[in-house]
GUGU-66318 format. One record per residue: residue in three letters; x, z, y of N, C-alpha, C in turn. Coordinates in nm, 2 decimals, padded with zeros to 4 digits. Layout:
+------+--------+--------+--------+--------+--------+--------+--------+--------+--------+
| rest |    nc1 |    nc3 |    nc2 |   cac1 |   cac3 |   cac2 |    cc1 |    cc3 |    cc2 |
+------+--------+--------+--------+--------+--------+--------+--------+--------+--------+
|  ALA |      X |      Z |      Y |      X |      Z |      Y |      X |      Z |      Y |
...
+------+--------+--------+--------+--------+--------+--------+--------+--------+--------+
END
This chain:
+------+--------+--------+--------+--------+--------+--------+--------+--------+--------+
| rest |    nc1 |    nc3 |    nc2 |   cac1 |   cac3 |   cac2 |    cc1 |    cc3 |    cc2 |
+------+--------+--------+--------+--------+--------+--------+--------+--------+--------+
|  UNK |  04.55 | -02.01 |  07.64 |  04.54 | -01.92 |  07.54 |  04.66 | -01.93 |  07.45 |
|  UNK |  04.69 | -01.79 |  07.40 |  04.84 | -01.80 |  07.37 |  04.79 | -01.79 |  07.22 |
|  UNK |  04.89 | -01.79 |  07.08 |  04.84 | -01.77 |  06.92 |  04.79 | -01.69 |  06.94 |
|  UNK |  04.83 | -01.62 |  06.95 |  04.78 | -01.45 |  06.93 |  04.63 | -01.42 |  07.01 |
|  UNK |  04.61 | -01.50 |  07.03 |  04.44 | -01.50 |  07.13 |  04.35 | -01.55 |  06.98 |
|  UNK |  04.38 | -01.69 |  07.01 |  04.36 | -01.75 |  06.87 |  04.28 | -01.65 |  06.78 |
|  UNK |  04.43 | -01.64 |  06.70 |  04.40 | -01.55 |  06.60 |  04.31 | -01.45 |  06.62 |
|  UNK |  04.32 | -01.37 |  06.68 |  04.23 | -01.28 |  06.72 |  04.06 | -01.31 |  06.74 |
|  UNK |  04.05 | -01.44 |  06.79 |  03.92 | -01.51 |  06.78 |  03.86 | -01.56 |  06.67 |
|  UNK |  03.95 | -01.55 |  06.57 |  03.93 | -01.66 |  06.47 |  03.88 | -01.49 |  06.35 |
|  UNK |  04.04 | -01.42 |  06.34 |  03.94 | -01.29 |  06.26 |  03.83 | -01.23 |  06.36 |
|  UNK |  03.74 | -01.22 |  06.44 |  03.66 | -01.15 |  06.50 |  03.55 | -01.27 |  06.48 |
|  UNK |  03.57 | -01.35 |  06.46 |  03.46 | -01.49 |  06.40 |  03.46 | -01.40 |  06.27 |
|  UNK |  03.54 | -01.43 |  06.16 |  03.52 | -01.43 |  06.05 |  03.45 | -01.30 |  06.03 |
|  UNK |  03.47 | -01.19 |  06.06 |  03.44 | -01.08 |  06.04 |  03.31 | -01.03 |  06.07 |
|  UNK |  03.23 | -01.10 |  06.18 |  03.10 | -01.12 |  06.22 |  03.02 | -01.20 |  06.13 |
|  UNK |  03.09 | -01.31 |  06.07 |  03.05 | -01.40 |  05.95 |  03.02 | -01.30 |  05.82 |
|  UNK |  03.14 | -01.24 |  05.80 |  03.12 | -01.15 |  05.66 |  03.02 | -01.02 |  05.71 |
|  UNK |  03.04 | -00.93 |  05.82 |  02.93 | -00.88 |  05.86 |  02.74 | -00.91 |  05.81 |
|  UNK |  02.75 | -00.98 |  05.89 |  02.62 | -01.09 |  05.87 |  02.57 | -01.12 |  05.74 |
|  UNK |  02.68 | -01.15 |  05.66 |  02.65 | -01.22 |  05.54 |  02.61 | -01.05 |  05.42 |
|  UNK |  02.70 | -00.93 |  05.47 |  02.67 | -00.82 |  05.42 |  02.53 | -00.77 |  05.44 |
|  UNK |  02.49 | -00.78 |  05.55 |  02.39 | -00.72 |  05.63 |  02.24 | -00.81 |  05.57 |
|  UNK |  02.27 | -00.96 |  05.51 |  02.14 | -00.96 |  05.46 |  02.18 | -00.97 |  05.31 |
|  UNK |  02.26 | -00.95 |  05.22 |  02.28 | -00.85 |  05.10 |  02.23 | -00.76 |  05.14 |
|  UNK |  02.25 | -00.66 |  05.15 |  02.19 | -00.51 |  05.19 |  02.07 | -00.50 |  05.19 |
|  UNK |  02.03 | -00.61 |  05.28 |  01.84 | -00.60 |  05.32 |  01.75 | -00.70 |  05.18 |
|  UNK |  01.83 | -00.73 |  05.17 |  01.76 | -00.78 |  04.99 |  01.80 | -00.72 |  04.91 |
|  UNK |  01.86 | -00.63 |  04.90 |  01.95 | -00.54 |  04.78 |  01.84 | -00.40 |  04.83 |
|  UNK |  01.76 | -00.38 |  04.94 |  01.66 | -00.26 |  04.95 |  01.62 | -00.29 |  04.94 |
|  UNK |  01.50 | -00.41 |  04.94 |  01.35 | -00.52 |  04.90 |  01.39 | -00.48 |  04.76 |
|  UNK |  01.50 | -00.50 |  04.69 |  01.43 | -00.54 |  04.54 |  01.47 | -00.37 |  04.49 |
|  UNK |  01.53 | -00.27 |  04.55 |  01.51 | -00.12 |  04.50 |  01.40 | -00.08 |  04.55 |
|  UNK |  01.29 | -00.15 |  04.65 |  01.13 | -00.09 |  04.69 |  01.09 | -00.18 |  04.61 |
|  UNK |  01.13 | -00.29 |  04.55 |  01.04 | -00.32 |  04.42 |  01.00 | -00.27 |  04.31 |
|  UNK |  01.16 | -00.27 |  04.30 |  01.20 | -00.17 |  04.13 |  01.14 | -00.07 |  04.15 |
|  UNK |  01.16 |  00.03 |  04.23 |  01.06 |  00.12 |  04.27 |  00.89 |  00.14 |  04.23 |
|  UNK |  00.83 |  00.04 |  04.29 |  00.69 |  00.02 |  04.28 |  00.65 |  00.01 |  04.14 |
|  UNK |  00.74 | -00.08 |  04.03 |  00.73 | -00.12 |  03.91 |  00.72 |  00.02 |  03.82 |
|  UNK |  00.88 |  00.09 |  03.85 |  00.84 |  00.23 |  03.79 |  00.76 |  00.30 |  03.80 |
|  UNK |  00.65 |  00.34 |  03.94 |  00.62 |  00.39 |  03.95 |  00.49 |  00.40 |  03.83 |
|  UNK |  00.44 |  00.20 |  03.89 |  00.31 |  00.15 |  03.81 |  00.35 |  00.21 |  03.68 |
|  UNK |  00.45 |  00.16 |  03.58 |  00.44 |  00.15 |  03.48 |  00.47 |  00.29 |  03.42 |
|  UNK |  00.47 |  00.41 |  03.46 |  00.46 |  00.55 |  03.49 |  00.34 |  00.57 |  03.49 |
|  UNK |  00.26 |  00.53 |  03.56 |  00.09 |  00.60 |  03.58 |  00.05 |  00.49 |  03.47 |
|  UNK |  00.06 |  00.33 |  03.40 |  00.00 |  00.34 |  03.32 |  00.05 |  00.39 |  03.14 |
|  UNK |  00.23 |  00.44 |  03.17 |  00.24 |  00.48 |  03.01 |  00.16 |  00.64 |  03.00 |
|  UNK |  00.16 |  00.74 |  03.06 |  00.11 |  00.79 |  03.04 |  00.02 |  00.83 |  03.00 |
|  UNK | -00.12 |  00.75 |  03.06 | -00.26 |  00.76 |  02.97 | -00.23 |  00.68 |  02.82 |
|  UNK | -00.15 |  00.58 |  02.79 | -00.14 |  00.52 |  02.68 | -00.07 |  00.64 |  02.59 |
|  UNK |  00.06 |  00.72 |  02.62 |  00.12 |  00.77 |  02.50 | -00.01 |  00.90 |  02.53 |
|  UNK | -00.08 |  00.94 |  02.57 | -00.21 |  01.07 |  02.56 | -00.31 |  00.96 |  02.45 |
|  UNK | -00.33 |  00.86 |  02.47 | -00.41 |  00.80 |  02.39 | -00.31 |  00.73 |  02.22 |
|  UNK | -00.20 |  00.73 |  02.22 | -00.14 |  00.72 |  02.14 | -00.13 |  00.87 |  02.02 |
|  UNK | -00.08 |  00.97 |  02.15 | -00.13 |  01.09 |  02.08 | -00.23 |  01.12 |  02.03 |
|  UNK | -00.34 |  01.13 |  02.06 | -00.48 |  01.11 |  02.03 | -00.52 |  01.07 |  01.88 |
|  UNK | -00.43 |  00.95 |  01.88 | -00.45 |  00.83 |  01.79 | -00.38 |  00.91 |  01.65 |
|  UNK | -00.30 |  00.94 |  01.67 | -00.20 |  01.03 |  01.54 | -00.25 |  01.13 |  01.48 |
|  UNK | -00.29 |  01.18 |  01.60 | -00.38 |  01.34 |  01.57 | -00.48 |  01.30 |  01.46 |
|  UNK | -00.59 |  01.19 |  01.54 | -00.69 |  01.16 |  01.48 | -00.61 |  01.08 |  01.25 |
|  UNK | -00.53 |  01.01 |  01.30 | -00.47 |  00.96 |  01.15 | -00.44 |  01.07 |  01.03 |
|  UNK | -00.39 |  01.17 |  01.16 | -00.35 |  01.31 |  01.02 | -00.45 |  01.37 |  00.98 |
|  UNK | -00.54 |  01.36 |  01.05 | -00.69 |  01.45 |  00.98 | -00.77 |  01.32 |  00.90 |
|  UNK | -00.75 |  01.23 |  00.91 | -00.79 |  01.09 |  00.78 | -00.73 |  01.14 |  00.71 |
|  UNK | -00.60 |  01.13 |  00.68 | -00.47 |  01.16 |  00.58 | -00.52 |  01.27 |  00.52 |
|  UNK | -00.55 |  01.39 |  00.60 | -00.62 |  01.48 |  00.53 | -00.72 |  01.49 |  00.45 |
|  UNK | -00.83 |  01.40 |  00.49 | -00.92 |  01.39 |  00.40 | -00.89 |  01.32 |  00.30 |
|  UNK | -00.83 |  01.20 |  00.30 | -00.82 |  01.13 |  00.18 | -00.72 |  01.21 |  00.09 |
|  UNK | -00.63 |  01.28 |  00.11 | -00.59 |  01.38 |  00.01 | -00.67 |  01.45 | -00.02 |
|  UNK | -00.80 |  01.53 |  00.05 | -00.84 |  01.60 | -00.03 | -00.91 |  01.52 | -00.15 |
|  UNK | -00.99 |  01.41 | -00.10 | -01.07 |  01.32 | -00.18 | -00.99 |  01.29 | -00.32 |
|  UNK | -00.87 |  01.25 | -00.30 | -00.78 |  01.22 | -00.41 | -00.75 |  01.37 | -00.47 |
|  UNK | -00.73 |  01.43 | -00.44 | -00.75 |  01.56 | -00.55 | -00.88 |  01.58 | -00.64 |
|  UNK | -00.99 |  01.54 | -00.54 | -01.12 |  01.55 | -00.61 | -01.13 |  01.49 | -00.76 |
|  UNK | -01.10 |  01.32 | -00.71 | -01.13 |  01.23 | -00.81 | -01.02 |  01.24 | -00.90 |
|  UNK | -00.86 |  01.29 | -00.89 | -00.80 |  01.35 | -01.03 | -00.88 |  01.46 | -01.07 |
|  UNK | -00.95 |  01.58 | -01.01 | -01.00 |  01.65 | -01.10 | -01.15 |  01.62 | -01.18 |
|  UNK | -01.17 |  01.48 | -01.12 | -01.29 |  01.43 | -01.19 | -01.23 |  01.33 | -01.35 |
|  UNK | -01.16 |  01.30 | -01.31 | -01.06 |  01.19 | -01.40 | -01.03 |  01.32 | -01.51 |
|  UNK | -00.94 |  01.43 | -01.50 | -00.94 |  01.50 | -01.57 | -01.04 |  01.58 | -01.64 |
|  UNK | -01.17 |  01.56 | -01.61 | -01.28 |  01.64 | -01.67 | -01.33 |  01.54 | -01.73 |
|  UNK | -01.36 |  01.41 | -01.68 | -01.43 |  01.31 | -01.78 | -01.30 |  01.30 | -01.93 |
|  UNK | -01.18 |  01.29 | -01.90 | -01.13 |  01.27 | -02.02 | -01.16 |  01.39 | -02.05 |
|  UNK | -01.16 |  01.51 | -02.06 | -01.20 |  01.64 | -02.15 | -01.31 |  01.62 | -02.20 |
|  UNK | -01.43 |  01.57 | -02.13 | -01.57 |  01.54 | -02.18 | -01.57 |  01.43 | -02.30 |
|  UNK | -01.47 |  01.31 | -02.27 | -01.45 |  01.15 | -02.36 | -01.42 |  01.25 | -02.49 |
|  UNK | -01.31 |  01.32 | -02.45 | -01.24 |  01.39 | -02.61 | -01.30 |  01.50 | -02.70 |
|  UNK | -01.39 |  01.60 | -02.60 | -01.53 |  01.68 | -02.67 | -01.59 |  01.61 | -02.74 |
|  UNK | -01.71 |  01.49 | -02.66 | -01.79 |  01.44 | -02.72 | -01.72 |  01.33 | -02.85 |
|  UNK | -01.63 |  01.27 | -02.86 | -01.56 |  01.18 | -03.01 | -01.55 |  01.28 | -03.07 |
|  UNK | -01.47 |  01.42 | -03.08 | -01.45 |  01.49 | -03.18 | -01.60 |  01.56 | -03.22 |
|  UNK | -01.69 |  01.57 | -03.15 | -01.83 |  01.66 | -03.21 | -01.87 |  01.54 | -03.24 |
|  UNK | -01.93 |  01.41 | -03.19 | -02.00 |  01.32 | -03.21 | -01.89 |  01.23 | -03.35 |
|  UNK | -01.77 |  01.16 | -03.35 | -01.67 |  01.12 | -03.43 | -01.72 |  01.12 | -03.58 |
|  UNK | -01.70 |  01.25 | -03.57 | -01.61 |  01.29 | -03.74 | -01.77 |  01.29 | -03.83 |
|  UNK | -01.89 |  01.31 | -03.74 | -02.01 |  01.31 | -03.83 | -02.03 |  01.14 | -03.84 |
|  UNK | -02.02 |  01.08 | -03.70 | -02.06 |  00.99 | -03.75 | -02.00 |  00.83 | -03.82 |
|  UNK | -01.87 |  00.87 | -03.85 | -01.78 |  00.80 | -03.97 | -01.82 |  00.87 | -04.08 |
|  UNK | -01.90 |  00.98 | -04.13 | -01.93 |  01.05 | -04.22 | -02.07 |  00.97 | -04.29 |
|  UNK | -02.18 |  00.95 | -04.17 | -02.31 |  00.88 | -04.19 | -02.28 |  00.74 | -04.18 |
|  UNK | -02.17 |  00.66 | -04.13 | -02.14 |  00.50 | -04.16 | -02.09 |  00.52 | -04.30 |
|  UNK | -02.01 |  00.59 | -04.33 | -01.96 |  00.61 | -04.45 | -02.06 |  00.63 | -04.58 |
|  UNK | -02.13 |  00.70 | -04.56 | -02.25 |  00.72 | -04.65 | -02.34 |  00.61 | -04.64 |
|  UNK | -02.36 |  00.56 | -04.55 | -02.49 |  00.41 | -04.52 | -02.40 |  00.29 | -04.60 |
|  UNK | -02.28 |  00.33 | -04.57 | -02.16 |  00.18 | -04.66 | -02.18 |  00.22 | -04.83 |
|  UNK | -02.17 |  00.34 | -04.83 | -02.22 |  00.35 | -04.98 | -02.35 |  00.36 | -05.05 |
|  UNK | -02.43 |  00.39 | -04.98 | -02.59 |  00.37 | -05.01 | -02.62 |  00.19 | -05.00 |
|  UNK | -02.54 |  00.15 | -04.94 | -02.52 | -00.05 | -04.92 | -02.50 | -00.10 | -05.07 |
|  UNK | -02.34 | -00.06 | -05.07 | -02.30 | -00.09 | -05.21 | -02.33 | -00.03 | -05.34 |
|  UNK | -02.39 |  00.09 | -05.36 | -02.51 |  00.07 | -05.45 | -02.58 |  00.00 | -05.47 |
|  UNK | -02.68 |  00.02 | -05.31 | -02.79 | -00.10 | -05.38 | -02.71 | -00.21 | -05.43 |
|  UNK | -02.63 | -00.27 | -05.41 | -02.64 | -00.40 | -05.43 | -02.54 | -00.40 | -05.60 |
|  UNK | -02.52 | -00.33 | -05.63 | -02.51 | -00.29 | -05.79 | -02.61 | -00.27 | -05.89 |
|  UNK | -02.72 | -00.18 | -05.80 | -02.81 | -00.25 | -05.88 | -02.87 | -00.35 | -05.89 |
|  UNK | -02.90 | -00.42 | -05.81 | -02.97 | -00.56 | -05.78 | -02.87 | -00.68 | -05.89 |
|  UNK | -02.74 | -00.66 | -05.92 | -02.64 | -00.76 | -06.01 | -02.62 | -00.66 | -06.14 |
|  UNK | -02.63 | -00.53 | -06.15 | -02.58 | -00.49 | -06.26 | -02.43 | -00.47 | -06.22 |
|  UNK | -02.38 | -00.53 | -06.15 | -02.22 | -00.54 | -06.17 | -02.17 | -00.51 | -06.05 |
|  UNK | -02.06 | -00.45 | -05.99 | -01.96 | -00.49 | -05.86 | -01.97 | -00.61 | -05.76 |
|  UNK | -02.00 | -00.61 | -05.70 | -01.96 | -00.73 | -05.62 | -01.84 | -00.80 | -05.60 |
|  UNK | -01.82 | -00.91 | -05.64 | -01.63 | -00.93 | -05.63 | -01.64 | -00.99 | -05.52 |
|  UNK | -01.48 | -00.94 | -05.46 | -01.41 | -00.99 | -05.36 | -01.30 | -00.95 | -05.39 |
|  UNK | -01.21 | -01.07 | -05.28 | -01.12 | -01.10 | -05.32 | -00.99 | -01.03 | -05.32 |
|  UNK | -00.87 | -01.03 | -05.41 | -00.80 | -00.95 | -05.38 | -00.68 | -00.94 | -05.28 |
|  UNK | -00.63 | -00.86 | -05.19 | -00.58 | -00.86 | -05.04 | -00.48 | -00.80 | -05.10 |
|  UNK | -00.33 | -00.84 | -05.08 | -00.23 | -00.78 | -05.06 | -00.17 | -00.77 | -04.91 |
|  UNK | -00.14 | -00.65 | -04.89 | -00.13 | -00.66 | -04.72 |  00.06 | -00.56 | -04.75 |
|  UNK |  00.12 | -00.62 | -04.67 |  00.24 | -00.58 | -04.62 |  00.30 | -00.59 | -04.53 |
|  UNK |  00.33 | -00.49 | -04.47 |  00.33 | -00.46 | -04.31 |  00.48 | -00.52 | -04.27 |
|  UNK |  00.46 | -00.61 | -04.16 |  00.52 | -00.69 | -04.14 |  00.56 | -00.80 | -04.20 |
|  UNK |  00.47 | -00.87 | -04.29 |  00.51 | -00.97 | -04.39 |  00.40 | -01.03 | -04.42 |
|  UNK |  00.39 | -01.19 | -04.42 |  00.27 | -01.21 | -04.46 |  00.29 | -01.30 | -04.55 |
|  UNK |  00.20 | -01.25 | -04.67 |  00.18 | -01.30 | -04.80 |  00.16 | -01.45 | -04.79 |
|  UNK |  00.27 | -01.48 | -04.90 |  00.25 | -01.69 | -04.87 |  00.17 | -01.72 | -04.95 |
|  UNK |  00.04 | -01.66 | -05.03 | -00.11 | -01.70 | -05.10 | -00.19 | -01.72 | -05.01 |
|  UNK | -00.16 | -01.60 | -04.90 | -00.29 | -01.55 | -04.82 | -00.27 | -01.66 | -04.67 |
|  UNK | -00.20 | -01.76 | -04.64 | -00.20 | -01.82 | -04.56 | -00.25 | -01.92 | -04.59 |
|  UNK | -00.30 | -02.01 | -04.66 | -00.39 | -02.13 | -04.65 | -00.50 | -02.07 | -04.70 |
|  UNK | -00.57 | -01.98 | -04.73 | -00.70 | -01.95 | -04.77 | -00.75 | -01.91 | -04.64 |
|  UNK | -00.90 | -01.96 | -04.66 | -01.00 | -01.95 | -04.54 | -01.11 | -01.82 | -04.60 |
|  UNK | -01.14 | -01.75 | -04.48 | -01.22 | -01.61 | -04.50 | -01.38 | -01.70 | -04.53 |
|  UNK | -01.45 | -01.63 | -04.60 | -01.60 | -01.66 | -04.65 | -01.63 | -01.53 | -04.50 |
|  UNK | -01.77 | -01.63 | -04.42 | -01.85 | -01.61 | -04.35 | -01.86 | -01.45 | -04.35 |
+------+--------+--------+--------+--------+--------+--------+--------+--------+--------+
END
């Protein structure tokens, strides 16, 4: 056998080598695209019914949302009528009846003018706003 035989044996080896070694790349390189395959498929038949049921899910949220806005419109226009009602009834019920405490405080202090002849004393208050009087800080209030 002359070089050149050789050689020629030696790339017709290698090349059978690299063949071979392509040939089961290949056949595992299509096992795992009929995998990947199968995976998409599954995970395809199961997103489906999930985003239908996801949709579902939203639909159903915006008609909650709906209600509770309506509800909340409700109870501001309940909120706004009781305060109309709080502010009717103080001004009709109010002004009479600081009129009748007012009159019961002086039907009080009468009587009890007559019963002394005299005033009742109490004591005298100087009040100035934001300031407080340096008499009126060690005195204690009567019962």
């Amino acid at each position: 056998m002359t070089g050149g035989e050789v050689a020629g044996i030696l790339v017709a080896v290698f090349w059978a080598i690299l063949v071979s070694f392509l040939a089961v790349v290949l056949v595992r390189l299509a096992q795992t695209l009929r995998a990947t395959t199968r995976l998409v498929a599954e995970v395809t038949e199961q997103a489906v019914p999930l985003l239908a049921d996801a949709s579902a899910t939203v639909r159903s949220a915006q008609t909650q949302l709906d209600r509770v806005d309506a509800i909340a419109s409700d109870v501001q226009e309940v909120t706004s009528n009781a305060s109309a009602l709080s502010t009717t009834v103080a001004s009709t019920f109010g002004g009479p009846l600081v009129k009748v405490a007012a009159f019961g405080y002086g039907v009080r202090r009468a009587m009890s003018r007559n019963k002394n002849d005299r005033p009742a004393e109490q004591p005298r208050r100087t009040v100035i706003v934001g300031r407080t009087v340096p008499g009126a800080r060690g005195r204690k209030r009567k019962g």
